[in-house]
C-alpha positions as CSV (number, residue, x, y, z in Angstrom):
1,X,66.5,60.0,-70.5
2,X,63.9,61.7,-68.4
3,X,63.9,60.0,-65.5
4,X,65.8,61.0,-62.6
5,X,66.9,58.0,-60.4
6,X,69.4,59.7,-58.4
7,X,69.7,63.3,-56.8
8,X,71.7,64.9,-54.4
9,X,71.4,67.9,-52.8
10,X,73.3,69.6,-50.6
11,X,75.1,66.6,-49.4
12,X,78.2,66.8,-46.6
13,X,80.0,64.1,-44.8
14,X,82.8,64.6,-42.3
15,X,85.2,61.7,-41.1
16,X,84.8,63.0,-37.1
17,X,86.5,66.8,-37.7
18,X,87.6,65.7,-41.5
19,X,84.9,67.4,-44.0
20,X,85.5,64.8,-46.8
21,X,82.1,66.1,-49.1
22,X,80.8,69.3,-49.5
23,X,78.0,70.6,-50.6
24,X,77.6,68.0,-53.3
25,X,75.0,68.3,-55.7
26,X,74.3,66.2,-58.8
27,X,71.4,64.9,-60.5
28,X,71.8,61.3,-62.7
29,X,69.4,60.4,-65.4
30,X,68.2,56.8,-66.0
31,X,70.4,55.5,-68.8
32,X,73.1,58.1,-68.1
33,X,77.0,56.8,-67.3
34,X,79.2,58.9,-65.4
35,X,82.2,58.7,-64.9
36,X,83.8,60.8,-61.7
37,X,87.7,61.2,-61.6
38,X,90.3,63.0,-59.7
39,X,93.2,62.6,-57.3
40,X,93.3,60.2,-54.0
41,X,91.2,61.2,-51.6
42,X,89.6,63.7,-53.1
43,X,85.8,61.8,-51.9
44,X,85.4,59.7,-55.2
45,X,84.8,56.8,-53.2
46,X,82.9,58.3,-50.3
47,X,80.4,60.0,-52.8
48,X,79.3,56.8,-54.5
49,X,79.5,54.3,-51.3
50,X,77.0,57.1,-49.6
51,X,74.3,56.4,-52.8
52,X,73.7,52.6,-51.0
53,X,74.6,53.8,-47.7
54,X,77.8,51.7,-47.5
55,X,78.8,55.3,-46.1
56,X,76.4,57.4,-44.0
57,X,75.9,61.2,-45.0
58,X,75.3,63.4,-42.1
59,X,74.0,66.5,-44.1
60,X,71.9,66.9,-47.2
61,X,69.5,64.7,-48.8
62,X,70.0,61.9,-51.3
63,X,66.8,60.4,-53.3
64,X,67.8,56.9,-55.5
65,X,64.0,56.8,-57.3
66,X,62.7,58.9,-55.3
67,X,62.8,57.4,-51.8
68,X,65.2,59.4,-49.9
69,X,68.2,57.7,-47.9
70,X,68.0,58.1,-44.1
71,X,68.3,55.6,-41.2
72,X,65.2,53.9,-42.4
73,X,66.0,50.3,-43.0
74,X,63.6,49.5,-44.9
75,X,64.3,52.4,-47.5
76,X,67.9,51.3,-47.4
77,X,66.9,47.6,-48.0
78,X,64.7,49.2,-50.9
79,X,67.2,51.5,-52.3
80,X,70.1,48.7,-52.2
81,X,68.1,46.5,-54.1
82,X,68.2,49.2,-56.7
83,X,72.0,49.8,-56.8
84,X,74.7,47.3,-57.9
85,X,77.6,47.6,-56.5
86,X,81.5,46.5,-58.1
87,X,84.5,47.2,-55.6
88,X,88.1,47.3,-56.3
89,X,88.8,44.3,-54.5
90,X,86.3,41.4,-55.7
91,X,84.5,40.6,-52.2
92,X,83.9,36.6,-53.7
93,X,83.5,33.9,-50.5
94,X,86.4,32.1,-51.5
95,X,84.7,29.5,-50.0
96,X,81.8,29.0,-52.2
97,X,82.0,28.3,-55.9
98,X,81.3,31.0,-58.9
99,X,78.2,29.7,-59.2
100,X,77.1,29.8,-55.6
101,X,78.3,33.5,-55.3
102,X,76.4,34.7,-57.5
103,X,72.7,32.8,-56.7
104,X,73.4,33.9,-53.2
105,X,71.9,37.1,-52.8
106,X,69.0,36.3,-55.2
107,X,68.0,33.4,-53.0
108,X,68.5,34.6,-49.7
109,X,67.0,38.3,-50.5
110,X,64.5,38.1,-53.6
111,X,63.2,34.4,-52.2
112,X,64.1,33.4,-56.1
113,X,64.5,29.5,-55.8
114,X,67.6,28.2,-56.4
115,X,66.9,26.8,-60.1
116,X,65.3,30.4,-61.5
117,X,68.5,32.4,-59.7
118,X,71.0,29.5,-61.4
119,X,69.2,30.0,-64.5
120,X,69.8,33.9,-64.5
121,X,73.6,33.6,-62.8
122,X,74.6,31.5,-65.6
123,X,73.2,33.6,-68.6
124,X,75.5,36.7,-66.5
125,X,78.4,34.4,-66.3
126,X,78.0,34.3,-70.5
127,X,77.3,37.8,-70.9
128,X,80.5,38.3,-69.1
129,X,82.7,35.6,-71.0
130,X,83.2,33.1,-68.5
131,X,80.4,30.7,-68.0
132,X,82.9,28.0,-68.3
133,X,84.2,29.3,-64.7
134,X,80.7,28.3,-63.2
135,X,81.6,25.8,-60.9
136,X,85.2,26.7,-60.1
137,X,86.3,28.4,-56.9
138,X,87.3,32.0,-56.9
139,X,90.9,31.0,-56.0
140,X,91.1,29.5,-59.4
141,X,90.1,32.8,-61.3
142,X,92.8,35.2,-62.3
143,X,92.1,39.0,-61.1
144,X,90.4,40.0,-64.3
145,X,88.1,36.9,-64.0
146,X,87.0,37.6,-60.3
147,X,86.5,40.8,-61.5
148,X,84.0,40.0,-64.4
149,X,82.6,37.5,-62.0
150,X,81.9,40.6,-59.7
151,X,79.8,42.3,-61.7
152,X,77.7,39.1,-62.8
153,X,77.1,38.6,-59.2
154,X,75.9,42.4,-59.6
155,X,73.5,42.3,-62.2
156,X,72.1,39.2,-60.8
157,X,70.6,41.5,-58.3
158,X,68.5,43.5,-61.3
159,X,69.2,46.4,-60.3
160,X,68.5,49.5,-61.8
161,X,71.9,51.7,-61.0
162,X,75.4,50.3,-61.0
163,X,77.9,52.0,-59.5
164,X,82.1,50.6,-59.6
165,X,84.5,52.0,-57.4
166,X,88.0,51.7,-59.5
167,X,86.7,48.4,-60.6
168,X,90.3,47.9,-62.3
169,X,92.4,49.4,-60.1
170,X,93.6,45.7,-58.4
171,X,94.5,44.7,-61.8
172,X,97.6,43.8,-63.5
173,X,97.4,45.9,-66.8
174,X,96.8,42.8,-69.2
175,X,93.3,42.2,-67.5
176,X,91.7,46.0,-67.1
177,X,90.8,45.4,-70.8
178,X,88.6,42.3,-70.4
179,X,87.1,44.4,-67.8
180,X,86.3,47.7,-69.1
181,X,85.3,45.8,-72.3
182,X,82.4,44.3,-69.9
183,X,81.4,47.6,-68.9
184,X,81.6,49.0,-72.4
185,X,79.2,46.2,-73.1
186,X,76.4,47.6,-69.9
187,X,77.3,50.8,-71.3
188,X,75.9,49.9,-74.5
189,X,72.9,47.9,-73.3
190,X,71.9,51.1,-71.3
191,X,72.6,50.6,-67.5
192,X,72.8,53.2,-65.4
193,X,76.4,53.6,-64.6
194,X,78.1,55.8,-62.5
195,X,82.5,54.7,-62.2
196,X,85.1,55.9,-60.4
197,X,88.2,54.9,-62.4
198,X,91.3,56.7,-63.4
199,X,90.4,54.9,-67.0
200,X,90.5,57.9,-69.0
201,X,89.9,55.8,-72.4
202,X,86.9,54.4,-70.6
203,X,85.8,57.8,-69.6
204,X,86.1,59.1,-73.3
205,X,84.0,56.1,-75.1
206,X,81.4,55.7,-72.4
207,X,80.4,58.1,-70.6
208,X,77.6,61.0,-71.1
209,X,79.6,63.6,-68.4
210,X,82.7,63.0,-66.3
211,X,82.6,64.7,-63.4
212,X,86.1,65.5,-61.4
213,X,86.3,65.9,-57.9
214,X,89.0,68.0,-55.7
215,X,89.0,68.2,-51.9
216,X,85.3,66.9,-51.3
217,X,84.1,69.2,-54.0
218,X,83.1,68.5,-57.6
219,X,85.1,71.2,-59.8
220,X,83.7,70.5,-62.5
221,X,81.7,69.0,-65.1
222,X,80.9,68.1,-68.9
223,X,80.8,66.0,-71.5
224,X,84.0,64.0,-72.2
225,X,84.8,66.1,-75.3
226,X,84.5,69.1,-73.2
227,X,86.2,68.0,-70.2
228,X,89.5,66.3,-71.9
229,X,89.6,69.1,-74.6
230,X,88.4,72.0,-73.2
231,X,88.8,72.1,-69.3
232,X,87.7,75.1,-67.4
233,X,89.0,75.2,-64.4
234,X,93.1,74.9,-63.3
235,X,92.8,72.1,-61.3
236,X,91.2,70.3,-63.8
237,X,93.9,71.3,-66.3
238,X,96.5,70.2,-64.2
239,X,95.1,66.5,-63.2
240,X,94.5,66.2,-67.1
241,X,98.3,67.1,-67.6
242,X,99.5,64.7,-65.1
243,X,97.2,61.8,-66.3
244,X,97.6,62.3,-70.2
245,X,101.3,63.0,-70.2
Protein backbone atom coordinates (compact mmCIF):
# COMPACT_ATOMS: atom_id res chain seq x y z
CA UNK A 1 0.00 0.00 0.00
CA UNK A 2 3.13 1.99 -0.55
CA UNK A 3 2.89 3.23 -3.57
CA UNK A 4 1.64 6.57 -4.31
CA UNK A 5 -0.11 6.84 -7.79
CA UNK A 6 -1.76 9.95 -7.31
CA UNK A 7 -0.98 13.32 -5.50
CA UNK A 8 -2.22 16.61 -5.49
CA UNK A 9 -0.91 19.57 -4.22
CA UNK A 10 -2.07 22.68 -3.90
CA UNK A 11 -4.54 22.27 -6.71
CA UNK A 12 -7.18 25.35 -7.76
CA UNK A 13 -9.47 25.60 -10.63
CA UNK A 14 -11.83 28.56 -11.37
CA UNK A 15 -14.86 28.43 -13.86
CA UNK A 16 -13.77 32.15 -15.46
CA UNK A 17 -14.29 34.32 -11.90
CA UNK A 18 -16.02 30.98 -10.21
CA UNK A 19 -13.20 29.34 -7.75
CA UNK A 20 -14.73 25.86 -7.89
CA UNK A 21 -11.33 24.02 -6.05
CA UNK A 22 -9.17 25.18 -3.54
CA UNK A 23 -6.28 24.43 -2.41
CA UNK A 24 -6.83 20.74 -2.80
CA UNK A 25 -4.51 18.40 -1.44
CA UNK A 26 -4.64 14.58 -1.35
CA UNK A 27 -2.42 11.79 -1.67
CA UNK A 28 -4.04 8.12 -3.02
CA UNK A 29 -2.24 4.90 -2.38
CA UNK A 30 -2.14 2.06 -4.99
CA UNK A 31 -4.90 -0.39 -3.90
CA UNK A 32 -6.65 2.41 -1.90
CA UNK A 33 -10.64 3.19 -2.75
CA UNK A 34 -12.07 6.38 -1.91
CA UNK A 35 -14.92 7.42 -1.87
CA UNK A 36 -15.57 11.54 -2.01
CA UNK A 37 -19.18 12.77 -1.10
CA UNK A 38 -20.98 15.90 -0.42
CA UNK A 39 -23.60 18.23 -1.72
CA UNK A 40 -24.13 19.44 -5.62
CA UNK A 41 -21.60 21.41 -6.73
CA UNK A 42 -19.49 21.30 -4.16
CA UNK A 43 -16.36 20.17 -6.99
CA UNK A 44 -16.82 16.30 -6.62
CA UNK A 45 -16.90 16.00 -10.13
CA UNK A 46 -14.43 18.75 -11.14
CA UNK A 47 -11.71 17.13 -8.78
CA UNK A 48 -11.78 13.69 -10.31
CA UNK A 49 -12.35 14.83 -14.14
CA UNK A 50 -9.01 17.07 -13.50
CA UNK A 51 -6.95 13.58 -12.46
CA UNK A 52 -7.33 12.64 -16.57
CA UNK A 53 -7.53 16.07 -17.65
CA UNK A 54 -11.18 15.84 -18.83
CA UNK A 55 -10.95 19.27 -16.74
CA UNK A 56 -7.91 21.48 -16.88
CA UNK A 57 -6.46 22.78 -13.46
CA UNK A 58 -5.02 26.18 -13.61
CA UNK A 59 -2.99 26.09 -10.26
CA UNK A 60 -1.14 23.40 -8.39
CA UNK A 61 0.34 20.32 -9.44
CA UNK A 62 -1.19 16.84 -9.94
CA UNK A 63 1.31 13.64 -10.39
CA UNK A 64 -0.80 10.17 -11.50
CA UNK A 65 2.60 7.79 -11.20
CA UNK A 66 4.62 10.19 -11.01
CA UNK A 67 4.45 12.11 -14.30
CA UNK A 68 2.86 15.37 -13.61
CA UNK A 69 -0.36 16.60 -15.58
CA UNK A 70 0.29 19.77 -17.64
CA UNK A 71 -0.38 20.63 -21.35
CA UNK A 72 1.89 17.99 -22.45
CA UNK A 73 0.07 15.65 -24.65
CA UNK A 74 2.01 13.06 -24.49
CA UNK A 75 1.89 12.92 -20.59
CA UNK A 76 -1.84 13.26 -20.81
CA UNK A 77 -2.00 10.35 -23.48
CA UNK A 78 0.37 8.50 -20.85
CA UNK A 79 -1.56 9.37 -17.74
CA UNK A 80 -5.08 8.55 -19.49
CA UNK A 81 -3.97 5.23 -20.31
CA UNK A 82 -3.54 4.88 -16.57
CA UNK A 83 -6.97 6.12 -15.44
CA UNK A 84 -10.39 4.44 -16.16
CA UNK A 85 -12.96 6.41 -16.33
CA UNK A 86 -17.14 5.45 -15.56
CA UNK A 87 -19.58 8.57 -16.03
CA UNK A 88 -22.98 8.87 -14.91
CA UNK A 89 -24.39 8.72 -18.22
CA UNK A 90 -22.92 5.51 -20.12
CA UNK A 91 -21.16 7.33 -23.16
CA UNK A 92 -21.87 3.70 -25.38
CA UNK A 93 -21.90 4.52 -29.48
CA UNK A 94 -25.30 3.46 -29.81
CA UNK A 95 -24.32 2.71 -33.00
CA UNK A 96 -21.81 -0.02 -32.49
CA UNK A 97 -22.54 -3.29 -30.64
CA UNK A 98 -21.39 -4.19 -26.92
CA UNK A 99 -18.84 -5.94 -28.17
CA UNK A 100 -17.42 -3.37 -30.57
CA UNK A 101 -17.54 -0.69 -27.78
CA UNK A 102 -15.57 -2.15 -25.74
CA UNK A 103 -12.45 -3.54 -28.32
CA UNK A 104 -12.56 0.02 -29.57
CA UNK A 105 -10.12 1.75 -27.65
CA UNK A 106 -7.79 -1.28 -27.28
CA UNK A 107 -7.49 -1.49 -30.97
CA UNK A 108 -7.36 1.93 -32.10
CA UNK A 109 -4.90 3.08 -29.05
CA UNK A 110 -2.89 -0.05 -27.58
CA UNK A 111 -2.53 -1.45 -31.62
CA UNK A 112 -4.09 -4.84 -29.77
CA UNK A 113 -5.49 -6.74 -32.81
CA UNK A 114 -8.88 -7.21 -32.95
CA UNK A 115 -8.93 -11.12 -31.78
CA UNK A 116 -6.49 -10.47 -28.41
CA UNK A 117 -8.84 -7.13 -27.51
CA UNK A 118 -12.18 -9.56 -28.23
CA UNK A 119 -10.59 -12.07 -26.19
CA UNK A 120 -10.01 -9.64 -23.13
CA UNK A 121 -13.61 -7.61 -23.83
CA UNK A 122 -15.43 -10.80 -23.48
CA UNK A 123 -13.72 -12.26 -20.22
CA UNK A 124 -14.88 -8.20 -18.77
CA UNK A 125 -18.27 -8.67 -20.18
CA UNK A 126 -18.27 -12.15 -17.73
CA UNK A 127 -16.67 -10.57 -14.87
CA UNK A 128 -19.47 -8.06 -15.08
CA UNK A 129 -22.43 -10.60 -15.56
CA UNK A 130 -23.44 -9.99 -18.94
CA UNK A 131 -21.43 -11.64 -21.60
CA UNK A 132 -24.56 -12.89 -23.05
CA UNK A 133 -25.11 -8.99 -24.09
CA UNK A 134 -21.94 -9.26 -26.42
CA UNK A 135 -23.34 -8.75 -29.55
CA UNK A 136 -26.46 -6.66 -28.81
CA UNK A 137 -26.72 -2.94 -29.25
CA UNK A 138 -26.66 -0.62 -26.28
CA UNK A 139 -30.28 0.40 -27.07
CA UNK A 140 -31.20 -3.05 -26.08
CA UNK A 141 -29.47 -2.94 -22.53
CA UNK A 142 -31.42 -1.58 -19.61
CA UNK A 143 -29.57 1.33 -17.57
CA UNK A 144 -27.94 -0.94 -15.13
CA UNK A 145 -26.70 -3.12 -18.07
CA UNK A 146 -25.05 -0.06 -20.03
CA UNK A 147 -23.75 0.73 -16.93
CA UNK A 148 -21.86 -2.66 -16.16
CA UNK A 149 -21.06 -2.54 -19.83
CA UNK A 150 -19.32 0.89 -18.98
CA UNK A 151 -16.94 -0.21 -16.73
CA UNK A 152 -15.96 -3.41 -18.84
CA UNK A 153 -15.24 -1.11 -21.61
CA UNK A 154 -13.02 0.60 -18.68
CA UNK A 155 -11.07 -2.13 -17.57
CA UNK A 156 -10.46 -3.17 -20.98
CA UNK A 157 -8.13 -0.28 -21.10
CA UNK A 158 -5.84 -2.00 -18.04
CA UNK A 159 -5.61 0.66 -16.31
CA UNK A 160 -4.18 1.15 -13.17
CA UNK A 161 -6.66 3.87 -11.35
CA UNK A 162 -10.43 3.89 -11.90
CA UNK A 163 -12.24 6.70 -11.10
CA UNK A 164 -16.59 6.81 -11.32
CA UNK A 165 -18.36 9.92 -11.25
CA UNK A 166 -21.93 8.92 -9.60
CA UNK A 167 -21.71 5.84 -11.65
CA UNK A 168 -25.45 5.12 -10.36
CA UNK A 169 -26.90 8.23 -10.17
CA UNK A 170 -28.90 7.65 -13.91
CA UNK A 171 -30.33 4.71 -12.35
CA UNK A 172 -33.68 3.58 -11.51
CA UNK A 173 -33.20 2.26 -7.82
CA UNK A 174 -33.69 -1.63 -8.81
CA UNK A 175 -30.42 -1.51 -10.95
CA UNK A 176 -27.73 0.64 -8.61
CA UNK A 177 -27.38 -2.77 -6.91
CA UNK A 178 -26.15 -4.81 -9.79
CA UNK A 179 -23.86 -1.94 -10.15
CA UNK A 180 -22.26 -1.20 -6.94
CA UNK A 181 -22.16 -5.13 -6.57
CA UNK A 182 -19.65 -4.78 -9.65
CA UNK A 183 -17.63 -2.34 -8.01
CA UNK A 184 -17.75 -4.18 -4.66
CA UNK A 185 -16.25 -6.89 -6.81
CA UNK A 186 -12.92 -4.35 -8.21
CA UNK A 187 -12.97 -3.35 -4.68
CA UNK A 188 -12.21 -6.65 -3.65
CA UNK A 189 -9.77 -7.61 -6.43
CA UNK A 190 -7.74 -4.48 -5.38
CA UNK A 191 -8.24 -1.64 -8.00
CA UNK A 192 -7.51 1.55 -7.33
CA UNK A 193 -10.73 3.26 -6.88
CA UNK A 194 -11.55 6.62 -6.28
CA UNK A 195 -16.03 7.30 -6.53
CA UNK A 196 -18.09 9.96 -6.32
CA UNK A 197 -21.51 8.59 -5.26
CA UNK A 198 -24.04 9.62 -2.75
CA UNK A 199 -23.97 5.58 -2.02
CA UNK A 200 -23.37 5.80 1.54
CA UNK A 201 -23.67 1.78 1.92
CA UNK A 202 -21.12 1.65 -0.73
CA UNK A 203 -18.94 4.11 1.04
CA UNK A 204 -19.20 2.01 4.36
CA UNK A 205 -18.26 -1.56 2.84
CA UNK A 206 -15.65 -0.34 0.36
CA UNK A 207 -13.82 2.19 0.94
CA UNK A 208 -10.34 2.82 3.03
CA UNK A 209 -11.32 6.91 3.56
CA UNK A 210 -14.25 8.94 2.44
CA UNK A 211 -13.40 12.13 1.85
CA UNK A 212 -16.38 15.04 1.81
CA UNK A 213 -16.12 18.05 -0.01
CA UNK A 214 -17.87 21.63 0.68
CA UNK A 215 -17.58 24.69 -1.55
CA UNK A 216 -14.33 23.48 -3.52
CA UNK A 217 -12.80 22.41 -0.27
CA UNK A 218 -12.30 18.93 1.23
CA UNK A 219 -13.67 19.39 5.01
CA UNK A 220 -12.73 16.48 5.90
CA UNK A 221 -11.51 13.12 6.01
CA UNK A 222 -11.27 9.44 7.62
CA UNK A 223 -12.01 6.19 7.57
CA UNK A 224 -15.76 5.29 7.05
CA UNK A 225 -16.18 4.26 10.68
CA UNK A 226 -14.88 7.53 11.65
CA UNK A 227 -16.54 9.69 9.24
CA UNK A 228 -20.35 8.13 9.58
CA UNK A 229 -19.88 7.75 13.35
CA UNK A 230 -17.72 10.22 14.54
CA UNK A 231 -17.70 13.43 12.24
CA UNK A 232 -15.66 16.33 13.14
CA UNK A 233 -16.58 19.08 11.60
CA UNK A 234 -20.58 20.71 11.39
CA UNK A 235 -20.91 20.60 7.95
CA UNK A 236 -20.06 17.22 7.85
CA UNK A 237 -22.55 16.49 10.62
CA UNK A 238 -25.17 18.11 8.99
CA UNK A 239 -24.86 16.43 5.24
CA UNK A 240 -24.71 13.05 7.36
CA UNK A 241 -28.12 14.15 8.97
CA UNK A 242 -29.76 14.91 5.81
CA UNK A 243 -28.45 11.79 3.99
CA UNK A 244 -29.00 9.18 6.84
CA UNK A 245 -32.36 10.40 7.99
Amino acid sequence: MSEMIIQMQDMNKWYDDFHVLKNINLEVKKGEKIVICGPSGSGKSTLVRCINRLEEHQNGKIFVNGTELTNNLKNIDLIRAEVGMVFQHFNLFPHLTILENLTLAPVWVRHETKDQAEEVAMGYLEKVKIGDQALKYPGQLSGGQKQRVAIARALCMKPGVMLFDEPTSALDPEMVKEVLDVMVGLAEDGMTMLCVTHEMGFARQVADRVIFMDEGQIVEEADPETFFNNPQSERSKEFLGQILH
